[in-house]
Every structure is written in C-alpha cells, then in structure tokens.
C-alpha positions, 0 to 999 in steps of 0.5 A: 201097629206093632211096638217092639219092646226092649226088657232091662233085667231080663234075665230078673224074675220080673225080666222072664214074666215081662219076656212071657207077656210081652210074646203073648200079646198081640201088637207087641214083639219083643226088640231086645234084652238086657242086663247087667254087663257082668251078668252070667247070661249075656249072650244066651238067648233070652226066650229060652232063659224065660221059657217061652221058647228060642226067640232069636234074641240074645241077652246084651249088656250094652243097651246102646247097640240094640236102641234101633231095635226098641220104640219102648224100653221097660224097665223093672231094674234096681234104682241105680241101673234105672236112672242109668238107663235114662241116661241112655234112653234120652240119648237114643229118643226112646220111650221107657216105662219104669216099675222101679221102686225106691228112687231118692228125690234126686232120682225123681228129679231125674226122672221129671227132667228126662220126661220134658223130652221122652215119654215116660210111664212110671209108676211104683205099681203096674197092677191094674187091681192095685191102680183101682185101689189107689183110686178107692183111697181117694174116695176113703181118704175123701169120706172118713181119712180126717177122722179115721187112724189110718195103717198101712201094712205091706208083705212080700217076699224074702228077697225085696230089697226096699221097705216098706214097698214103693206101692205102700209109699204111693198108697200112704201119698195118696191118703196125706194128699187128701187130707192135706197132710205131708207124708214125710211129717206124719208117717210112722215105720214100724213100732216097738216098746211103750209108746204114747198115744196114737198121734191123730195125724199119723200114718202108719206103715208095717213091713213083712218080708217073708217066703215067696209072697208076691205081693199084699196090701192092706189100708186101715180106716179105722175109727171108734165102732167101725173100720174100712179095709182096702186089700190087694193080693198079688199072686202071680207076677203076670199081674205087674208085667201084663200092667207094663205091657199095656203101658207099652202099647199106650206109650207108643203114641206119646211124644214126651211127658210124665205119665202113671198107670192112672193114665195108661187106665183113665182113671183120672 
C-alpha cells in the first residue's frame, strides 16, 4: 500500500530531509507541501527547493486544499503552526505524525483531544537510536536512578529555538517516572554562582547551542566510585526524518489514538 505524505515546513531544513526520505522510500509518495501563507516559496515546486529533482508538487500555504491529497500529515513546525495544523487535520480526517518539540500543557491537552478522533504519532524525537536510548534509561533508571546523581546535558545548533531540548525533557521524564519523582519538582536548569550541595533528588539539565550540531545527548549516572553514560549522537537530519517516514507507514493503518515511536518500534 502506498501512503501519500503531506510535509508541513517544507521549505524548513527538516522540511527538504523529510522531502528527500520521503522520495527514497518505497511504499510512501509525496501528496503535498506546505508552509507558511507569507513564506517566499509558495508556488515553487517543492522537489526542486529540496534538491531531489522537479516533483510536480508546488508549495502551498493553505493546507486545507491539498487534504484530499494526503492519508498523513508530518509535521516538524514550530509549536504554534503545529497545534494550528491539528485544528485542520481533525477537520479533514487526516492522520499527523507531530516531531514538534515545546508544546505547553495546553497544547498537549491539545493534542490528547485531537487523538480521540485521528491517529497521531508524536514524539519529541524520531531517532530510531534515540528511542532505544530511552529504553536503556528505564532499565538504568530501574537498576541505580535511586541512588545515582543523574545529569543531563544537551547540545545543538545555534538556530534551535526551545532549551533544553524536547528529547532531553523526555529523557529526564523518563528517569523521574521510574524512580517516582515528578520532573517539575525536581529538575534543575542550569547552575551558577555558589550553591549548596547537590539535592539527592535532583535532575539536572545543561543546555549547549552552538554551530552546526545536530544533535548530542548524554545522561549521567553518577554514583561514589563509578558512572553509567548514555550518549546519542546525531550527525545527519536523515536520522529524524527516516523515524518520521517509518512512523507514516505504520500510522496508516490506525483509526484514531495517541502513539509515540516506542510504538512505531515495539519497544513497549
């Protein structure tokens, strides 16, 4: 079965990639391209922006005209545009798989809604690497988080908008879960000047920004004599965009709920 794929940001860094995976992988042909209504691109044709090659398919801003053209919508937007795509997707049936990261708590309630009538993927990271490192984490976290100080350090490039990253938010989530601990009570940004001792319960975040990186993570285990480090390095875009693509596929035969890449992976 072939799934025809709508790509909002198109014309975005993630946009092109997702535009290149998408014409590189059997089973999945690209439907529509979209962006923003004042975006310079609308009306040039989206393969040739990308550098794949002319595809017949010219950028849109109105995202409602192309639906018939589209069984899933991925979306790697910025928060607002995202939750505004929603909106349209319920309205047209469409199934979306959302890499957005720094949605509120409005915009997951949002999002939790919408998934009571569409299918939705969503997941702060697509990277098949990064989803077996969050499954790592549950067996760490399981083992020595209790009695470990647990750090977390992200880096990536100059131009990323939310700190620290929405993966470094789910790895930290994922370490609180398991050692019954709420992230919002316990988590520490950043550090500067004197401070008391290190609070047992706390997890650390360390935020880089820097250059071209695409994207590094690291989670510290650190207890008296010994640490466990679990690393991700991205060094290619391709990692997330052949994550969302594979999501796609596996989205396209789902009804309606709320799924992550565990579930595109079976990890669970």
């Amino acid at each position: 079965m072939t799934v025809r794929v709508g790509v909002c940001g198109a014309a975005g860094r993630m946009g092109r990639v997702i535009l290149e995976v998408c014409k590189e992988t059997d089973g999945v042909e690209i439907g529509a391209a979209i962006e923003h209504i004042e975006s310079p691109h609308i009306g040039i044709d989206a393969g040739e922006l990308a550098g794949i090659g002319k595809l017949g398919i010219e950028i849109t801003g109105d995202i409602l005209s192309i639906m018939n053209k589209v069984d899933v919508m991925i979306d790697f937007t910025l928060a607002t545009s995202a939750i505004q795509n929603i909106d349209k997707c319920l309205s047209s049936n469409c199934k979306m798989v959302i890499g957005t990261t720094g949605l509120n708590d409005k915009d997951q309630a949002k999002l939790k809604s919408a998934a009571n009538e569409i299918a939705i993927v969503f997941a702060p990271n697509m990277s098949i690497g990064v989803n077996l490192c969050f499954k790592l984490l549950e067996t760490a976290s399981n083992v020595i988080g209790e009695d470990a100080d647990v750090e977390i350090i992200e880096a990536h490039h100059r131009d990323k908008k939310d700190a620290p990253s929405g993966t470094a938010i789910r790895m930290g989530e994922i370490v609180a879960e398991m050692t019954d601990r709420n992230l919002k009570d316990c988590a520490v940004y950043g550090r500067e000047g004197t401070t008391d001792s290190r609070d047992k319960n706390s997890i650390g975040f360390e935020t880089i920004r820097a250059g071209d990186i695409v994207g590094d993570h690291t989670v510290i285990f650190a207890t008296a004599g010994e640490r466990v480090e679990i690393t991700h390095k991205a060094t290619s875009r391709k990692t997330f965009a052949s994550g969302a693509v594979r999501a796609a596929k596996w989205l396209v035969d789902k009804e309606k709920g709320l799924f992550d890449m565990q579930d595109v992976l079976n990890l669970k």
